[in-house]
C-alpha angles and dihedrals in degrees: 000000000000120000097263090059085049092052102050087049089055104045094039082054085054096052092045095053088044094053089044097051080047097057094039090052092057088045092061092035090054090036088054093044105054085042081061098047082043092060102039089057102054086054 
């Protein structure tokens, strides 16, 4: 496996962890948020 191989594993892995923190981190935004809209409404 020569370096340049090695490099765009690297950097598609990155991507793909990046796009999937991205997507986690809007999971938990939009989950908090409807928790939020949930209790005030019960309020």
């Amino acid at each position: 496996m020569g370096k340049e191989e090695i490099k765009k594993l690297v950097e598609s892995s990155k991507n793909a962890v990046s796009q999937d923190h991205d997507n986690f981190t809007r999971s938990i935004r939009d989950d908090m948020s409807s928790f939020k809209k949930k209790a005030l409404d019960r309020i």
